[in-house]
Structure formats: structure tokens, C-alpha cells
Residue, then its C-alpha position, 0 to 999 in steps of 0.5 A: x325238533x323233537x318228534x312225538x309219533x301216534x299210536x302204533x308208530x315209532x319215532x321215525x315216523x317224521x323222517x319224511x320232513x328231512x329232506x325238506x327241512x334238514x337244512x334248519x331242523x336236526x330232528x329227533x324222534x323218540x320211541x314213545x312208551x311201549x312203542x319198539x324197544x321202550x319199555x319200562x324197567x318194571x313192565x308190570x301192570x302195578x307200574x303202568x297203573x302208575x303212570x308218569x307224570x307231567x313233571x317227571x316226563x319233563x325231567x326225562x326230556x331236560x336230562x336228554x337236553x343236558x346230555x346233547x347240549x341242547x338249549x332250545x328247541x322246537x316241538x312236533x307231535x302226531x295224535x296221541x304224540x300231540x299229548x307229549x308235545x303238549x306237556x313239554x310245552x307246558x312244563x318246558x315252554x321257556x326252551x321251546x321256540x315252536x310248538x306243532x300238532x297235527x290231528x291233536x287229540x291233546x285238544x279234545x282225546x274224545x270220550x273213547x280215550x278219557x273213558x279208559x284212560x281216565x275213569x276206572x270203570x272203563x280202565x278196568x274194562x280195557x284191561x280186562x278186554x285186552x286179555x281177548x283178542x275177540x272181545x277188543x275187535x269187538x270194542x273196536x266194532x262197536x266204537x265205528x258204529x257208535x262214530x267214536x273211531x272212523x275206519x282209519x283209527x279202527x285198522x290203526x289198532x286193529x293191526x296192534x291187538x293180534x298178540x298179548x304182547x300188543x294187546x298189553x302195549x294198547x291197554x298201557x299206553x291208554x292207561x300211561x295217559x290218564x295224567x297227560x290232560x291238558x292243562x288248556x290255562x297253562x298251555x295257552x298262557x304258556x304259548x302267549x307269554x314265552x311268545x312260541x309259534x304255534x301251528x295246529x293242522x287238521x285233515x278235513x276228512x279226519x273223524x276223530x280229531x275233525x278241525x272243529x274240535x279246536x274251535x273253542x281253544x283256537x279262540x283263545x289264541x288268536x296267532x295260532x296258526x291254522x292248516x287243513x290238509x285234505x286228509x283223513x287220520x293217515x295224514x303224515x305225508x308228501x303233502x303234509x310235508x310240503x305244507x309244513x315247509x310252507x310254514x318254517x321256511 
């Protein structure tokens, strides 16, 4: 199982599905881009405004395959890590036996993520609110009173703005998603043809990716398989898990 963490976290955020699920999963989480110790060789902003690619993500996940021998495997992702387990599948879908979400900003990443990640007027903007401490505060102020972020999502980043160093990691890690879109086509063909058991799991007090956000997608696919935890954002715990187990065993 490879596991795909969200913003802020780091790749043992899923070690809590170990004990319940260890006996059928090996589970492996990665560091995502600018989260603990992976960096890019070439950490400048030239090279984050030239992100990485669908394709070449792909590669870097097949030659990780290679290198452990591993054949299939299955999918899970957090949040921003929805959008990684996302491309996997979608370029990948032939190995992948399950693909799981929870909170999937990959169905919907909401106005705030596709202003700075996509279009260059809010990326600018980022980049130059990252420069200043005060003025991301202020970014983040104005995105809860707009409803863009609830309080969950505004202390997740608040904790990641305190030094340029974090401030640099939020602006890159925005901007290393503006290829990561969802193909929502591909994605749901790819879901149906290679026959890939798919679970999407929402918490019901979730302000920034409510259940109702896969309404439209989720109709597209009628074998999905549909939880609502009831959680906010936060939701990666011992009931998390225990539904989860539910699920796969």
C-alpha cells in the first residue's frame, strides 16, 4: 500500500493502519516533495515553477517498483496526497489493485488551491505573500472569513508559515501541483476498465472537502464505495482506521 500524506504531514502519517492492517498490507509512505528530507536537487524557484510532471511522477514510482520488486499494489492518499494517488492511478492503473482517498481534494481542490497553483496572478501573488510572514496570516484570515478554509485548514498552515524555509515549502508545494489536475475521464475509465476497488471517505464536518464535492464524480461511478466519518479535515485516526478495516478485511 503506497501512502500519499497531506500537507504538513510526512509519510508516516498512515502508520496507524499497521496494526490493524499489517497482516495483509506492507505499507510504504513517502516523504512528498518539500515535506522533511525531500527536496529537489535544484531547490530554486526556476525549478519548482517547473513542476513535475504526470508522466514523470509515474516513472519515479515505477523505478521505486523495480528497485523492490514490487508487481501491484494498492493506493492511499490524504488530502493534497489524494492528488498523487490520483496520478498513479491514472498513469499506473494497470498495477493498482485499490485506490483510496479520504478528504480528496483531487475531486475538487476548491478555488483557493487552483488560483495559486494554476493561474499566474495568484501564483505570483503566493509568491510574493510568502516573502512575509504577516501578510500569509493575512491570506489565511481573509480565505476563513471568505469559507474557503475552515479552522482546521487555517492552523494546518498557519503551523507551516513561522520561518522562510516553511513559507518557501507552502508557495513550492502549491505551485508543484498546478500539473496535477485531475483528468476526471481518464481517472474514471481507468477505475472501470482495470476493475480497481475504489473507496472515497469523506468527514461530514469537513469544510474544505465536504462529502458533497463528489457528487457529480461519484455518479460516474456507480461501485465506488462511499464512507462518511464523522469528522472534520483532522480525520486520519483510530476511527479512521477501524472503518478502513471494515473495508479491506
Amino acid at each position: 500500500m503506497f501512502c500519499f500524506h497531506g500537507y504538513g504531514m510526512h509519510g508516516k502519517q498512515f502508520l496507524s493502519l499497521e496494526p490493524a492492517l499489517g497482516g495483509k498490507y506492507t505499507f510504504i509512505g513517502f516523504d512528498l516533495f518539500f515535506h522533511k528530507e525531500t527536496k529537489l536537487h535544484n531547490q530554486t524557484l526556476a525549478a519548482v515553477k517547473n513542476p513535475i510532471t504526470k508522466k514523470a511522477f509515474a516513472e519515479l514510482i515505477a523505478e521505486f517498483c523495480a528497485f523492490e520488486n514490487i508487481n501491484r499494489f494498492s493506493v492511499i492518499g490524504y488530502s493534497m496526497g489524494s492528488h498523487f494517488a490520483t496520478v498513479v492511478v491514472e498513469e499506473m492503473g494497470n498495477r493498482v489493485d485499490e485506490y483510496i482517498v479520504a478528504a480528496p481534494s483531487s475531486i475538487n481542490p476548491g478555488m483557493l488551491i487552483r488560483a495559486f497553483s494554476k493561474y499566474k496572478l495568484g501564483n505570483k501573488l503566493l509568491e510574493r505573500f510568502t516573502q512575509s510572514e504577516k501578510a500569509l496570516i493575512n491570506v489565511l484570515n481573509f480565505s476563513k472569513r471568505l469559507g474557503l478554509i475552515d479552522d482546521v485548514g487555517r492552523n494546518i498552515l498557519y503551523k507551516e508559515i513561522d520561518t522562510p524555509e516553511l513559507r518557501f515549502n507552502l508557495y513550492a508545494s502549491f505551485t508543484y501541483l498546478r500539473l496535477f489536475e485531475t483528468d476526471e475521464g481518464k481517472l474514471i475509465s481507468t477505475l472501470i476498465k482495470q476493475n480497481i476497488r475504489s473507496i472515497f471517505i469523506f468527514g461530514k464536518r469537513d469544510a474544505m472537502y465536504p462529502p458533497h464535492i463528489g457528487t457529480k464524480f461519484l455518479k460516474k461511478l456507480p461501485k465506488a464505495e462511499v464512507v462518511i466519518l464523522d469528522k472534520n479535515h483532522e480525520m486520519i485516526d483510530k476511527d479512521f482506521v477501524a472503518a478502513l478495516a471494515g473495508l479491506l478485511l
